[in-house]
Jmol script that loads the backbone (N, CA, C; Angstrom):
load data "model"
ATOM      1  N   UNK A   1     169.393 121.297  65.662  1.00  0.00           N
ATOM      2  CA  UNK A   1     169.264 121.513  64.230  1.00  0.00           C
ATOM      3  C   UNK A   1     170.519 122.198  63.729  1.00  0.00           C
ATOM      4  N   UNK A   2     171.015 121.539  63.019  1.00  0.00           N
ATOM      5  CA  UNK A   2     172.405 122.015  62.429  1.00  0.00           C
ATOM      6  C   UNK A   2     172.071 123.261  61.064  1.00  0.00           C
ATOM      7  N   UNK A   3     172.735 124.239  61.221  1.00  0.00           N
ATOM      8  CA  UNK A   3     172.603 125.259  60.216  1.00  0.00           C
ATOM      9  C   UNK A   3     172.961 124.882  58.890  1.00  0.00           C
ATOM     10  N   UNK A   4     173.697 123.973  58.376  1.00  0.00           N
ATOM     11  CA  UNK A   4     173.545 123.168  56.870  1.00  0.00           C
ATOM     12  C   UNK A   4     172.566 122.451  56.695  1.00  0.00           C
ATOM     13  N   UNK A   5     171.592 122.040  57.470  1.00  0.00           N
ATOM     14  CA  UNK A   5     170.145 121.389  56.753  1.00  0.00           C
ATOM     15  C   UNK A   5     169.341 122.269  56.978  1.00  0.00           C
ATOM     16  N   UNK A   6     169.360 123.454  57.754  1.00  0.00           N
ATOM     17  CA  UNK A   6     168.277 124.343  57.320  1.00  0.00           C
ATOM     18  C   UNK A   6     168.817 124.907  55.688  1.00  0.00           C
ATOM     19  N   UNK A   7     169.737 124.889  55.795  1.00  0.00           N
ATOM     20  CA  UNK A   7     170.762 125.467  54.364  1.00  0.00           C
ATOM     21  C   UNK A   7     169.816 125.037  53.438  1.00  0.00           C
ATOM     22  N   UNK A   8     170.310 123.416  53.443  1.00  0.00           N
ATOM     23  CA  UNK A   8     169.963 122.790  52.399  1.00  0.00           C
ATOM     24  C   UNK A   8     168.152 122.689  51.800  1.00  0.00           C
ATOM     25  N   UNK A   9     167.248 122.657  53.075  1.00  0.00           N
ATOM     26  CA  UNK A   9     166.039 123.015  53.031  1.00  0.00           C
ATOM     27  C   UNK A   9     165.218 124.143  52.117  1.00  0.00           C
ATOM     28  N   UNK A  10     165.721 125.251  53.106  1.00  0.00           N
ATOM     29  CA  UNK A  10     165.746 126.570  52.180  1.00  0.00           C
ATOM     30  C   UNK A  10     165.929 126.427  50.995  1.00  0.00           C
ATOM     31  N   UNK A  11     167.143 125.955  50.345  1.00  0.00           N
ATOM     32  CA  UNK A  11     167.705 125.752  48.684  1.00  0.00           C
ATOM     33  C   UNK A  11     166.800 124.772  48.229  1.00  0.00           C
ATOM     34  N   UNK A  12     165.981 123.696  48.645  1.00  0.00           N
ATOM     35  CA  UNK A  12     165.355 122.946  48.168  1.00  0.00           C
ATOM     36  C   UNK A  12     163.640 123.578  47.927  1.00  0.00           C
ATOM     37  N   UNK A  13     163.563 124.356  49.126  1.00  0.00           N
ATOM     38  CA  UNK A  13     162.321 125.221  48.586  1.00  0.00           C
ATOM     39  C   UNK A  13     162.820 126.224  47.216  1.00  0.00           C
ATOM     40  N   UNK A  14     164.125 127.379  47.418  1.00  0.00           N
ATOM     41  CA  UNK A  14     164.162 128.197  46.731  1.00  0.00           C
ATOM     42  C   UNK A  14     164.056 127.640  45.001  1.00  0.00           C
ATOM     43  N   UNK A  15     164.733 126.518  44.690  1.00  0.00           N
ATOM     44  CA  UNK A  15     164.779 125.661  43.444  1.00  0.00           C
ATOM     45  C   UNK A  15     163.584 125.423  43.376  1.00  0.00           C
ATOM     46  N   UNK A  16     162.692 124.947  44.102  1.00  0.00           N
ATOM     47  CA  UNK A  16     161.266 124.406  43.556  1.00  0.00           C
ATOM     48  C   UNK A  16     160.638 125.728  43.142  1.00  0.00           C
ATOM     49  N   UNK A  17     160.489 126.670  43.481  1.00  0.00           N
ATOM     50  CA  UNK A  17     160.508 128.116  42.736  1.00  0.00           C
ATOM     51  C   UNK A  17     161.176 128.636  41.803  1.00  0.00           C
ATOM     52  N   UNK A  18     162.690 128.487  41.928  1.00  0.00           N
ATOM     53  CA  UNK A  18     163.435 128.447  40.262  1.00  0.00           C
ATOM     54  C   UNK A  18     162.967 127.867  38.939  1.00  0.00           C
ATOM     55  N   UNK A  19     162.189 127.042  39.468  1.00  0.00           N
ATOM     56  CA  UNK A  19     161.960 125.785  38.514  1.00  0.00           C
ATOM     57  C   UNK A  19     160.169 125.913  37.925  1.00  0.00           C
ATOM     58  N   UNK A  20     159.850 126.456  38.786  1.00  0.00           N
ATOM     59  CA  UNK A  20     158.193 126.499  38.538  1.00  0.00           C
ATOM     60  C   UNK A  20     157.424 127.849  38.390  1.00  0.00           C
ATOM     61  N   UNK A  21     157.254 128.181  37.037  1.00  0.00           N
ATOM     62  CA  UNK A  21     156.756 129.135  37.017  1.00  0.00           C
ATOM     63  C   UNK A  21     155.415 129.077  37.622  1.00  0.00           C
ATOM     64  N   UNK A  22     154.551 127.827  37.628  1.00  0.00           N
ATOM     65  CA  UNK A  22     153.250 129.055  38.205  1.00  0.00           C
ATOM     66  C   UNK A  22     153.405 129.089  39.565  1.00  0.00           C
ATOM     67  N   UNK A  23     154.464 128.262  40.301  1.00  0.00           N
ATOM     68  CA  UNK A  23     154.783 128.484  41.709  1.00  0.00           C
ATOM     69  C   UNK A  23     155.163 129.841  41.932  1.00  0.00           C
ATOM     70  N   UNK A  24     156.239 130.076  40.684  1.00  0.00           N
ATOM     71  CA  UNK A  24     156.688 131.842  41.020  1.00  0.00           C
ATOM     72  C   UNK A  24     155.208 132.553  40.841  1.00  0.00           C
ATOM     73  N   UNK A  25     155.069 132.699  40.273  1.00  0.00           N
ATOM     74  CA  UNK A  25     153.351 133.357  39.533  1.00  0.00           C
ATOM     75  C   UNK A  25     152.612 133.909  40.797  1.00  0.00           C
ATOM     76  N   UNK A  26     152.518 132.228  41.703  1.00  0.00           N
ATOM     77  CA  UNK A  26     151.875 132.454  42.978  1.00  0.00           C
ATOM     78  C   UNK A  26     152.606 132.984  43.576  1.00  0.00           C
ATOM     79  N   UNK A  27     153.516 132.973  44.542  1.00  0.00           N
ATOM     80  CA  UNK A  27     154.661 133.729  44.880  1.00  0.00           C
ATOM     81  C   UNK A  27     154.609 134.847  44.789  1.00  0.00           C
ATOM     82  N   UNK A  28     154.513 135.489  43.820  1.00  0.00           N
ATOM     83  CA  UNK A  28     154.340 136.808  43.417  1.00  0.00           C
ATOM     84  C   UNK A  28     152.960 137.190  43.641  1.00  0.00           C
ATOM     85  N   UNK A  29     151.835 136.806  43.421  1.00  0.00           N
ATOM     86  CA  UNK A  29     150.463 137.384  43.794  1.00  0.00           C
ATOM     87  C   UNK A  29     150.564 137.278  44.886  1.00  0.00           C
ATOM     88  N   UNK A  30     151.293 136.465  45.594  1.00  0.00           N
ATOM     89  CA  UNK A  30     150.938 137.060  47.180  1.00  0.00           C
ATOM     90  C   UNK A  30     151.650 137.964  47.891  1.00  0.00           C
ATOM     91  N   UNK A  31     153.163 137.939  47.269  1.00  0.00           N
ATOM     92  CA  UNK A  31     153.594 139.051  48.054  1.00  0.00           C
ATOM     93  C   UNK A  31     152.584 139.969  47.461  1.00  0.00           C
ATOM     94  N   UNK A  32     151.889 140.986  46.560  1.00  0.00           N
ATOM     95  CA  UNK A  32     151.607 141.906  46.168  1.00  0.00           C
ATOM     96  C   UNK A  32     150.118 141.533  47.043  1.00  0.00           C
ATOM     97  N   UNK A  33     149.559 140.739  47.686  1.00  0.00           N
ATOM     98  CA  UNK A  33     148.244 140.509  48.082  1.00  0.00           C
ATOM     99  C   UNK A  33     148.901 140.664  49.814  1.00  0.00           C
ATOM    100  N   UNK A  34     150.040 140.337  50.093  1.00  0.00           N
ATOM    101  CA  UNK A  34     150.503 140.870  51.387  1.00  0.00           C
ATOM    102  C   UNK A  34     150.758 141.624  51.873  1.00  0.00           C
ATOM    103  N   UNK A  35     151.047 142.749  50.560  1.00  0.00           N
ATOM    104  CA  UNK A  35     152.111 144.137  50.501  1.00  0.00           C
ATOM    105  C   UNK A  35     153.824 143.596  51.055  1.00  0.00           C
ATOM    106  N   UNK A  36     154.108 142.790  50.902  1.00  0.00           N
ATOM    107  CA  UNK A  36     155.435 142.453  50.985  1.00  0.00           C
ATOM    108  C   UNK A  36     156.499 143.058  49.817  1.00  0.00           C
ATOM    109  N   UNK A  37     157.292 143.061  49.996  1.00  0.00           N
ATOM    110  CA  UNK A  37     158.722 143.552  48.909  1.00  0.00           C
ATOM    111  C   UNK A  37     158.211 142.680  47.807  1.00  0.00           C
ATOM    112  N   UNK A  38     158.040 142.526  46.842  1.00  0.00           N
ATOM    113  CA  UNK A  38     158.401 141.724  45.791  1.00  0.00           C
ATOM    114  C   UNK A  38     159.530 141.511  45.223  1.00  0.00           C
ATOM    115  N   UNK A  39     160.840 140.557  45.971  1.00  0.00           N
ATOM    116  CA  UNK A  39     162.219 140.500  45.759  1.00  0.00           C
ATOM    117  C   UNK A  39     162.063 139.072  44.956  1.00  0.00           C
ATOM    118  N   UNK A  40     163.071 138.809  44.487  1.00  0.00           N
ATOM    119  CA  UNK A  40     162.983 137.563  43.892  1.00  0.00           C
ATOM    120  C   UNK A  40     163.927 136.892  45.106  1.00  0.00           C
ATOM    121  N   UNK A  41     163.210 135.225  44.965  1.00  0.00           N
ATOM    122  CA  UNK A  41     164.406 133.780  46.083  1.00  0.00           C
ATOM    123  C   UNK A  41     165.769 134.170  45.434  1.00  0.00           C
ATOM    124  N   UNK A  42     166.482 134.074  46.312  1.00  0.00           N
ATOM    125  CA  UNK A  42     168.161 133.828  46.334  1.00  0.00           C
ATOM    126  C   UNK A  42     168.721 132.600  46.618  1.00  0.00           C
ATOM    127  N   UNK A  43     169.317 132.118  45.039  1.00  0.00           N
ATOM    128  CA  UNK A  43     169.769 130.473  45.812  1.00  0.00           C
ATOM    129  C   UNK A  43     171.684 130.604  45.647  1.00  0.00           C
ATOM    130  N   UNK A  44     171.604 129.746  46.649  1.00  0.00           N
ATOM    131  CA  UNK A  44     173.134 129.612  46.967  1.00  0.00           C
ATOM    132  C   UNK A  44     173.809 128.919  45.940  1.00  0.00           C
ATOM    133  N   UNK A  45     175.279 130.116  45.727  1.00  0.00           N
ATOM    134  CA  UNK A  45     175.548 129.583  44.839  1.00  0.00           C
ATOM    135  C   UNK A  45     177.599 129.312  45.130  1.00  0.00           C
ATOM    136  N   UNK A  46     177.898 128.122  44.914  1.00  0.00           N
ATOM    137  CA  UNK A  46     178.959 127.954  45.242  1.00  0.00           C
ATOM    138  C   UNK A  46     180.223 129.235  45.122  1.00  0.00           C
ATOM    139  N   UNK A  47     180.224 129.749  43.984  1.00  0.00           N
ATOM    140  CA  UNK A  47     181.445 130.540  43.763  1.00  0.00           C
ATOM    141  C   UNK A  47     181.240 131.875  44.371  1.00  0.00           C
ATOM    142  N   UNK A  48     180.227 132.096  45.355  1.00  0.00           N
ATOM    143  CA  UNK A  48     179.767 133.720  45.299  1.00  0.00           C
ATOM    144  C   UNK A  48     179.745 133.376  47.386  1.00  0.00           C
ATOM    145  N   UNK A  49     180.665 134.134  47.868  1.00  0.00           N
ATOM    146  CA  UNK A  49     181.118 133.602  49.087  1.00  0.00           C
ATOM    147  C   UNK A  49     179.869 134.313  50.427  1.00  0.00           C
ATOM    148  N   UNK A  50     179.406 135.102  50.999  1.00  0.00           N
ATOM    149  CA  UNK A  50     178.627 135.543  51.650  1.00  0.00           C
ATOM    150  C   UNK A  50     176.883 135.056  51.264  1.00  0.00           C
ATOM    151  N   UNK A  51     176.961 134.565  50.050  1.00  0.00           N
ATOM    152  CA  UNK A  51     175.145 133.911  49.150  1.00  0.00           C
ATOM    153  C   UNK A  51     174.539 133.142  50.154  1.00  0.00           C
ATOM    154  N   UNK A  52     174.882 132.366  51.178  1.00  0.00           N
ATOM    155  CA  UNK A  52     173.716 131.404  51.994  1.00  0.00           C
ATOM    156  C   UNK A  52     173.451 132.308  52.862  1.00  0.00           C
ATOM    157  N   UNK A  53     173.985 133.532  53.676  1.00  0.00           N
ATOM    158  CA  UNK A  53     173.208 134.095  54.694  1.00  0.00           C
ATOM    159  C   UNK A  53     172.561 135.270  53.598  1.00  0.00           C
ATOM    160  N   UNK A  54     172.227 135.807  52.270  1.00  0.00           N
ATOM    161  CA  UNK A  54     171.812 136.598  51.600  1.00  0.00           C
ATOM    162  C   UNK A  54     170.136 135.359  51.473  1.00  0.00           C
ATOM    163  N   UNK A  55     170.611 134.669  51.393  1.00  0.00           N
ATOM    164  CA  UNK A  55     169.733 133.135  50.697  1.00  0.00           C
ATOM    165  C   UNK A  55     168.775 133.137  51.949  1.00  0.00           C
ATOM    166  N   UNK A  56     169.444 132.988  53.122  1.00  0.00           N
ATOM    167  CA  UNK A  56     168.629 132.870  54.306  1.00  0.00           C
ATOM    168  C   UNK A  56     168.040 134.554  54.595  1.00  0.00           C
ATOM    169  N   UNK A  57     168.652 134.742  54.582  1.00  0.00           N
ATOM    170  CA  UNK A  57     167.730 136.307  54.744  1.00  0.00           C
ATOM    171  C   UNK A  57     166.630 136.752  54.139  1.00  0.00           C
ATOM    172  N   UNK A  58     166.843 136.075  52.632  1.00  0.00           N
ATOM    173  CA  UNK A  58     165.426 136.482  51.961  1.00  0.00           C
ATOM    174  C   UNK A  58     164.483 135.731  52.272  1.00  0.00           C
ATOM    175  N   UNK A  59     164.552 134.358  52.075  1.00  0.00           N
ATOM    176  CA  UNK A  59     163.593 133.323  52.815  1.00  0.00           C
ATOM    177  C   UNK A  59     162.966 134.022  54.132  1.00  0.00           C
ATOM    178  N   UNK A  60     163.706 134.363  54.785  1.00  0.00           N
ATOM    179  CA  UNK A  60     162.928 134.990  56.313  1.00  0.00           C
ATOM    180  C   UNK A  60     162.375 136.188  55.825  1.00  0.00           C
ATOM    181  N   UNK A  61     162.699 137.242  54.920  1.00  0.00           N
ATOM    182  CA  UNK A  61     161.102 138.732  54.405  1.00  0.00           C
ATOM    183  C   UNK A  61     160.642 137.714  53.867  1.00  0.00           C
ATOM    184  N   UNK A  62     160.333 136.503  52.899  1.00  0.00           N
ATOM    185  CA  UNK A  62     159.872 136.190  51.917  1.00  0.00           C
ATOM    186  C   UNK A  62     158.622 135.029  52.790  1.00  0.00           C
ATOM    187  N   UNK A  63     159.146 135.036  53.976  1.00  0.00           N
ATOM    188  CA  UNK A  63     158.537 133.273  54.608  1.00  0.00           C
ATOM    189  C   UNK A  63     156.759 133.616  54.387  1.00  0.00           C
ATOM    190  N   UNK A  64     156.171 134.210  54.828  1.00  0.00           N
ATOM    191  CA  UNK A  64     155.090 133.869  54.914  1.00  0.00           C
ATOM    192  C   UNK A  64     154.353 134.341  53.101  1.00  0.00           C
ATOM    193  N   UNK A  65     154.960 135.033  52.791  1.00  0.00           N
ATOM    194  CA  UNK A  65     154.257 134.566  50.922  1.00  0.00           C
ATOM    195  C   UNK A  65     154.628 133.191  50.641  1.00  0.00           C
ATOM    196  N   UNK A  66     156.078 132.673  50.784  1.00  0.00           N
ATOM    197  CA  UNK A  66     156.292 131.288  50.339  1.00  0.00           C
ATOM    198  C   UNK A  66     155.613 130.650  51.179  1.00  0.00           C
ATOM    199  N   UNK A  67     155.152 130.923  52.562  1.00  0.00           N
ATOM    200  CA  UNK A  67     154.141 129.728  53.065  1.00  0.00           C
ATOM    201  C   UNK A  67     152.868 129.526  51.969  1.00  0.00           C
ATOM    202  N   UNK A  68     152.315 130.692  51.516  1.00  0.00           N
ATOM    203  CA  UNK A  68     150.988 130.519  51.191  1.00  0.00           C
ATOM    204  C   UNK A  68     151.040 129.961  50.300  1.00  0.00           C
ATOM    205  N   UNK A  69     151.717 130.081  49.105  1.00  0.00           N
ATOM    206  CA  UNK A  69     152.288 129.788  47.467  1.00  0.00           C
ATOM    207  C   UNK A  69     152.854 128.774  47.985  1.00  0.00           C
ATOM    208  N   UNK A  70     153.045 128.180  49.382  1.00  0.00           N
ATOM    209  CA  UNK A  70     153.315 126.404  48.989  1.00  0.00           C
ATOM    210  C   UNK A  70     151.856 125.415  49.486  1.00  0.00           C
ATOM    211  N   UNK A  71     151.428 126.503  50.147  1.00  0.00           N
ATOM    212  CA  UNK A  71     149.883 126.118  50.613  1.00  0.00           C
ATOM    213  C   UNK A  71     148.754 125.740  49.480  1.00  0.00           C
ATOM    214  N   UNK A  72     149.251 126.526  48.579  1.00  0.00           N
ATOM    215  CA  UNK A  72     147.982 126.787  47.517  1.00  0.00           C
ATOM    216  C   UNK A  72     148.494 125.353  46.730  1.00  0.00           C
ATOM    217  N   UNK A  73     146.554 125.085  46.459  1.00  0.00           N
ATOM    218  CA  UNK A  73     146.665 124.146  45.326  1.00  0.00           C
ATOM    219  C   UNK A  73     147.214 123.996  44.339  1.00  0.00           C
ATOM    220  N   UNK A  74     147.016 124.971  43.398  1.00  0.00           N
ATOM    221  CA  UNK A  74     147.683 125.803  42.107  1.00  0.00           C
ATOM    222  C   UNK A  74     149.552 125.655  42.301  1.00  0.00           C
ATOM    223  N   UNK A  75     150.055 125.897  43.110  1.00  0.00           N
ATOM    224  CA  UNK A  75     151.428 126.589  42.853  1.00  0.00           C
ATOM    225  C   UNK A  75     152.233 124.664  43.111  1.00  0.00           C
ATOM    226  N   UNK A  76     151.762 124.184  43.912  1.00  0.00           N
ATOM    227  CA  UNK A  76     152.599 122.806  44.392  1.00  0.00           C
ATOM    228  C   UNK A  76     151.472 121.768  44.646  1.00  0.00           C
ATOM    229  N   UNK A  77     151.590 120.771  44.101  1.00  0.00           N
ATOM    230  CA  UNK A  77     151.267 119.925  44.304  1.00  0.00           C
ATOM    231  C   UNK A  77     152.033 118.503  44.945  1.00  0.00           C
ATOM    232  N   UNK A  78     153.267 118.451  45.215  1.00  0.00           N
ATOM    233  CA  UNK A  78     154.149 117.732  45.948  1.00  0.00           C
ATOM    234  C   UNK A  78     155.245 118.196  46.371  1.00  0.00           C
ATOM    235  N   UNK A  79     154.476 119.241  47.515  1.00  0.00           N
ATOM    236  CA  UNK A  79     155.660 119.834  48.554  1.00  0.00           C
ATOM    237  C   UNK A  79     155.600 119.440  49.626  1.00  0.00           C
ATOM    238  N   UNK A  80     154.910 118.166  49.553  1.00  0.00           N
ATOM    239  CA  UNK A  80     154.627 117.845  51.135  1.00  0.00           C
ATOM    240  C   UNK A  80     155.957 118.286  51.828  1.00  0.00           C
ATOM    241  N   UNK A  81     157.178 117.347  51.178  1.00  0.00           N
ATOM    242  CA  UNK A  81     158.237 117.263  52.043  1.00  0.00           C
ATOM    243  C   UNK A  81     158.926 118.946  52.465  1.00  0.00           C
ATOM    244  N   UNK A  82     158.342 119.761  51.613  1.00  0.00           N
ATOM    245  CA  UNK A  82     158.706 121.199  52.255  1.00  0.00           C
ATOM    246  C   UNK A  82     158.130 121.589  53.716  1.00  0.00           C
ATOM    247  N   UNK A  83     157.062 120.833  53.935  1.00  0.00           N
ATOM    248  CA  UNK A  83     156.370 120.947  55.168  1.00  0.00           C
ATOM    249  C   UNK A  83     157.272 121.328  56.153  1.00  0.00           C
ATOM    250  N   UNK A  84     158.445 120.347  56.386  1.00  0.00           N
ATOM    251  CA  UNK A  84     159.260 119.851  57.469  1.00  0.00           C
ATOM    252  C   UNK A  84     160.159 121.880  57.809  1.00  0.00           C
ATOM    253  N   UNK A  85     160.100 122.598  56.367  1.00  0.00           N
ATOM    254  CA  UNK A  85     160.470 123.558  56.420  1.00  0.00           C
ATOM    255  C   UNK A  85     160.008 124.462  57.801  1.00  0.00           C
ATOM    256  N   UNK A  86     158.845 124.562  58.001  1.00  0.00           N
ATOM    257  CA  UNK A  86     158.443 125.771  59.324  1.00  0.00           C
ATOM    258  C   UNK A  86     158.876 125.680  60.148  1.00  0.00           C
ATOM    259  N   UNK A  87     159.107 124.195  60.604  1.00  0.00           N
ATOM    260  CA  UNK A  87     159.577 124.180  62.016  1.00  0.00           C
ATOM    261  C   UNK A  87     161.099 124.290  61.946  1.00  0.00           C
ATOM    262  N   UNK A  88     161.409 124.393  61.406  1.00  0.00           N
ATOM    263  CA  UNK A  88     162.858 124.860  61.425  1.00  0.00           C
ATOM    264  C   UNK A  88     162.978 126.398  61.009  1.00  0.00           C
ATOM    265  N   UNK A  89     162.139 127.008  60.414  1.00  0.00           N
ATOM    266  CA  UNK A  89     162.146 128.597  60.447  1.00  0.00           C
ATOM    267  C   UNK A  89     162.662 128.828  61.643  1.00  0.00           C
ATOM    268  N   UNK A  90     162.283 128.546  62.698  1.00  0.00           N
ATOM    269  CA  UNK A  90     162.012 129.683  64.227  1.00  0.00           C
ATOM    270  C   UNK A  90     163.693 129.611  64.841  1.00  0.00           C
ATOM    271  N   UNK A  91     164.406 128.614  64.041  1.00  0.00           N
ATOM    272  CA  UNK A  91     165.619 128.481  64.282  1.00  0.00           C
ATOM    273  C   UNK A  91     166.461 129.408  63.601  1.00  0.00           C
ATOM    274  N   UNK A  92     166.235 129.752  62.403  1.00  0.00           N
ATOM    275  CA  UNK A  92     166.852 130.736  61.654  1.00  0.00           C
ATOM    276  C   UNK A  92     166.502 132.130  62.665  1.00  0.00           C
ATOM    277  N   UNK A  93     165.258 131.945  62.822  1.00  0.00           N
ATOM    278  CA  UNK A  93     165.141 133.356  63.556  1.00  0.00           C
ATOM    279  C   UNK A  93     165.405 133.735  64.362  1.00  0.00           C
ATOM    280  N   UNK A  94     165.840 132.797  65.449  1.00  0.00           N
ATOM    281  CA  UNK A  94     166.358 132.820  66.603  1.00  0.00           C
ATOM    282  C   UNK A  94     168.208 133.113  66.517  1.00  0.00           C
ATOM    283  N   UNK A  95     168.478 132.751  65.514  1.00  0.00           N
ATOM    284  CA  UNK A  95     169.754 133.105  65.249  1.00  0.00           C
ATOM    285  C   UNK A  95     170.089 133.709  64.426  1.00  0.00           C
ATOM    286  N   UNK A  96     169.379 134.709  63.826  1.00  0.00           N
ATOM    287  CA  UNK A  96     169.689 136.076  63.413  1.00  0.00           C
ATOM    288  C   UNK A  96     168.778 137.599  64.181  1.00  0.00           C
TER     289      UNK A  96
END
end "model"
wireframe off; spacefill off
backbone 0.3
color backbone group
């Protein structure tokens, strides 16, 4: 697994959250139903040079609220293709 398609993965979840408020909505009730940080997603952004390992870092405190808030009915209704996301978590984690 090459570290630019987990890249790109990540950014494709973090945007579907940029983009969707009641996805954020959910997102947010669960970190606060997890006791997690309530940080906001970090998406990568070309001109800002260190942003994809800031991007990946939050995704990893953030992973298991964004699991649930992509789980839930309410927040997504066509994330299947985010699915493919978990199994590539354990790779990020393994290399940080």
């Amino acid at each position: 697994m090459c570290l630019a398609s987990v890249d790109y993965l990540v950014r494709k979840v973090v945007t579907f959250f940029h983009r969707s408020a009641t996805a954020t909505a959910v997102l947010m009730e669960n970190q606060k139903m997890l006791e997690i940080t309530s940080h906001k997603l970090i998406i990568n952004v070309a001109m800002r040079w260190n942003i994809s390992m800031d991007m990946l870092e939050r995704y990893l405190e953030q992973q298991v609220a964004i699991t649930a808030a992509l789980l839930s009915t309410e927040a997504c209704k066509n994330a299947r293709q985010l699915d493919t996301l978990d199994s590539k978590t354990s790779l990020m984690q393994k290399k940080s």
